[in-house]
C-alpha positions as CSV (number, residue, x, y, z in Angstrom):
1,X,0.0,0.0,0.0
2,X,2.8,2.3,1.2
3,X,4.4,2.0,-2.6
4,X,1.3,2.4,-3.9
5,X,0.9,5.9,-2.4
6,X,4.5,6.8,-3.6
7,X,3.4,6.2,-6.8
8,X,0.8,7.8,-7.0
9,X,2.6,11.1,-4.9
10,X,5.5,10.6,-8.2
11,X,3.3,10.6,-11.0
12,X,1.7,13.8,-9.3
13,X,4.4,15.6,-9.4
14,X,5.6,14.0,-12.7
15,X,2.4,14.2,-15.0
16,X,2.0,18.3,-14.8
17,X,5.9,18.5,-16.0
18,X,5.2,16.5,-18.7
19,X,2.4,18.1,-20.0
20,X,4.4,21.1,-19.3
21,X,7.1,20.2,-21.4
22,X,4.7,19.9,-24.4
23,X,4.3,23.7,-24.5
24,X,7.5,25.3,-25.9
25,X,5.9,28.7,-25.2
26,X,5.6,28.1,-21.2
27,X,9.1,26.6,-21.4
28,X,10.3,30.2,-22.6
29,X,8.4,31.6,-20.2
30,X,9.9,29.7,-17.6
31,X,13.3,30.6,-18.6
32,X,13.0,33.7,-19.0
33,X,11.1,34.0,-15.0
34,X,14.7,32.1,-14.0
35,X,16.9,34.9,-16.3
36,X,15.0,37.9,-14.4
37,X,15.6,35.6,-10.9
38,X,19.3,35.4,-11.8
39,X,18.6,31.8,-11.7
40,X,21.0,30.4,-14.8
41,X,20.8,27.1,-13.3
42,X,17.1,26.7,-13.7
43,X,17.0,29.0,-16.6
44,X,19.4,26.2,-18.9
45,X,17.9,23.4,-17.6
46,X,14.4,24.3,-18.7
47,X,16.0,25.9,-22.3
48,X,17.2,22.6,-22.7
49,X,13.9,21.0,-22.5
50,X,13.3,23.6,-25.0
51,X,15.2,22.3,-27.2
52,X,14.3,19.3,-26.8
53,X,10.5,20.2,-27.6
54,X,11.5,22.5,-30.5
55,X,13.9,19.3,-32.6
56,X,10.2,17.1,-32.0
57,X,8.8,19.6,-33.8
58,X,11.7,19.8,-36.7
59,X,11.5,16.8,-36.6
60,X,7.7,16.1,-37.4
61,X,7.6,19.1,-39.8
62,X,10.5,17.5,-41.8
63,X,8.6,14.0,-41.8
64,X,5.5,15.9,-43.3
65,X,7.6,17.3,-46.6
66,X,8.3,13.9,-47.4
67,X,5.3,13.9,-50.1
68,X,1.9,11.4,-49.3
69,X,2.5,10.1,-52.4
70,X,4.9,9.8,-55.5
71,X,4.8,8.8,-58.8
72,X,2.3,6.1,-58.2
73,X,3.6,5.1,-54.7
74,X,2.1,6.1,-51.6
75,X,4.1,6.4,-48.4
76,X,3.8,4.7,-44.8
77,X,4.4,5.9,-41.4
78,X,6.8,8.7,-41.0
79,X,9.4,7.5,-38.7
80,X,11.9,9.4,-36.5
81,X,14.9,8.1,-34.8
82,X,17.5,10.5,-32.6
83,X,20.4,9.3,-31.3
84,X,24.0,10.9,-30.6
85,X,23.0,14.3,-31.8
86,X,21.9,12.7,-35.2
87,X,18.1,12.8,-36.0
88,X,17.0,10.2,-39.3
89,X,13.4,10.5,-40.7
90,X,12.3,7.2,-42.3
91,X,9.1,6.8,-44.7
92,X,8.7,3.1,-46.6
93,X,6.6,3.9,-50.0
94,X,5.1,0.9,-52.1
95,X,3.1,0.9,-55.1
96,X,3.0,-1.9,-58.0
97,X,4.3,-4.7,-56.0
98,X,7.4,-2.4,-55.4
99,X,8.6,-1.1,-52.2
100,X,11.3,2.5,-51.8
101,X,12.3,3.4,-48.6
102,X,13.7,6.9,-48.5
103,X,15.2,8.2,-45.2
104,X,16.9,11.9,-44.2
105,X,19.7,11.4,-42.1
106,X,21.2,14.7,-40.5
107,X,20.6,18.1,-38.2
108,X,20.0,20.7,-40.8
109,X,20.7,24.3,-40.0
110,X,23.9,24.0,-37.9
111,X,23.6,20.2,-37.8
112,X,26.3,18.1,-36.7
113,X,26.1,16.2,-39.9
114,X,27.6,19.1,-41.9
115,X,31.3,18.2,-42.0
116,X,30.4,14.8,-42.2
117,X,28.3,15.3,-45.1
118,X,30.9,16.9,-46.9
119,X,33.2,14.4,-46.6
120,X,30.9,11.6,-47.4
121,X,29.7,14.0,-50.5
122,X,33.5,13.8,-51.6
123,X,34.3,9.9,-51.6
124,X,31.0,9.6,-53.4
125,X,32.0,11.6,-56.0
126,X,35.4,10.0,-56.4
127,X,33.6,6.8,-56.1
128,X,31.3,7.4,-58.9
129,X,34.1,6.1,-61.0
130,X,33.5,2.8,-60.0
131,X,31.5,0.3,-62.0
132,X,27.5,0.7,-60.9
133,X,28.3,3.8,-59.6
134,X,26.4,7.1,-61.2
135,X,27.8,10.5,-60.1
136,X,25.1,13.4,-61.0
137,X,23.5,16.4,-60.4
138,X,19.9,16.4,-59.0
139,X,17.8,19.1,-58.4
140,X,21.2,21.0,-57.9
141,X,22.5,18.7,-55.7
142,X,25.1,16.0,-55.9
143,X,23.9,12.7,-56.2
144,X,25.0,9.0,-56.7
145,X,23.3,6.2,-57.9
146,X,24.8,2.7,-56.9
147,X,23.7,-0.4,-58.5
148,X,26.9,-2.1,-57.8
149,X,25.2,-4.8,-54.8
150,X,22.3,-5.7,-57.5
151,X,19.6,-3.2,-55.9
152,X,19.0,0.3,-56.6
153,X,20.6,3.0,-54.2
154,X,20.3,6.9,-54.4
155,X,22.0,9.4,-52.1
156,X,22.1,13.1,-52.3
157,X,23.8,15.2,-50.4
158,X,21.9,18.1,-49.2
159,X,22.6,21.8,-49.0
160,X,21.8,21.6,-45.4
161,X,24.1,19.3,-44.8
162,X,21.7,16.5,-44.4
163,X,21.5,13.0,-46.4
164,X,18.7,12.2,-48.2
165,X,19.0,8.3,-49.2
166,X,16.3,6.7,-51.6
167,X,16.4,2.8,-51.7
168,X,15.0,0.2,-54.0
169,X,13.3,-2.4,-53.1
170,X,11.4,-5.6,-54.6
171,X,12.8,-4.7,-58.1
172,X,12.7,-1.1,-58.4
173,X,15.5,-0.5,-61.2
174,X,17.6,2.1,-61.1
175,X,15.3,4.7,-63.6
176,X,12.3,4.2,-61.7
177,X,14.4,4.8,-58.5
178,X,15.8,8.3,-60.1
179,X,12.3,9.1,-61.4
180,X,11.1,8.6,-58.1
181,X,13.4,10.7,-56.0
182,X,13.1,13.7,-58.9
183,X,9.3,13.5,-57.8
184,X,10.4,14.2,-53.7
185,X,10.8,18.4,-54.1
186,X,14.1,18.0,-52.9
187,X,14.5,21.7,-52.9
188,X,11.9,22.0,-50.5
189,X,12.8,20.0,-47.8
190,X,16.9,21.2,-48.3
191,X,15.6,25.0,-47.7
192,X,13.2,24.1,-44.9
193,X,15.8,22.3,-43.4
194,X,18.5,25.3,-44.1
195,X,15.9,28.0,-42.6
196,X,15.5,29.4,-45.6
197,X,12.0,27.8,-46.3
């Protein structure tokens, strides 16, 4: 009984935070209360679940400029994964019997993934001089088609500093793969995710 009134007394206290910590706007409002009390402590601690809050929120915006549908095939859940300062944003799309899976790996805007990116973005192009490797430009962006392993893979490197990678699946060949990402507005989700819009 005892550790059934600790429970409950925890989840008390723990339930308002949480739904606290949904609303970015009473998070600022917190912090700044803890700026004007010369409270720093308090003040970073709650700008951090900020921040927290506010990369959801990229992150769900992001998920929803990955188009419903394209070219015929219509996309699944959106799925987001953070870990070590990386976010990825998965969506499966099938259509025909076929199944593409495109994910965007990265932080945008002042991302970590910047200098990583470009690194990556410069073996690719040196390795699209291997066989079943195609180095291009698409939508103005540097992009390599690999068809070296037998199925159909497309990265680009984004602006942002992000990578957007577009797979093939259940025989997608590589056209309908470069078709498909061509249909994705890439331009559109590399200047949302630059802040440029």
């Amino acid at each position: 009984m005892r550790t059934k009134s600790i429970l409950v007394g925890f989840l008390a206290l723990v339930i308002p935070q949480l739904a606290l910590a949904e609303d970015v706007n009473e998070l600022f409002k917190k912090v700044n209360t803890y700026i004007t009390e010369q409270n720093y402590p308090k003040a970073l601690e709650e700008l951090s679940w900020a921040k927290k809050e506010i990369e959801k929120l990229n992150s769900t915006k992001i998920g929803t400029l990955l188009p419903a549908t394209v070219n015929g095939f219509t996309g699944g859940e959106v799925k987001v994964q953070s870990a070590l300062g990386f976010d990825s944003i998965e969506r499966d799309y099938t259509g025909n019997g076929q199944k593409i899976s495109v994910s965007v790996t990265g932080g945008g805007a002042g991302g970590a993934m910047g200098g990583l990116a470009g690194l990556a973005k410069m073996g690719m192009m040196m390795g699209g001089q291997q066989p079943g490797v195609d180095s291009f430009r698409l939508d103005g962006r540097t992009a390599n088609l690999d068809t070296s392993s037998g199925k159909a893979e497309l990265t680009v490197f984004l602006d942002s500093g992000s990578i957007l990678k577009v797979e093939g699946q259940k025989g997608v060949d590589a056209a309908a793969l470069k078709s498909f990402a061509e249909g994705l507005k890439i331009s559109n989700l590399d200047n949302y995710m630059r802040g440029t819009k």
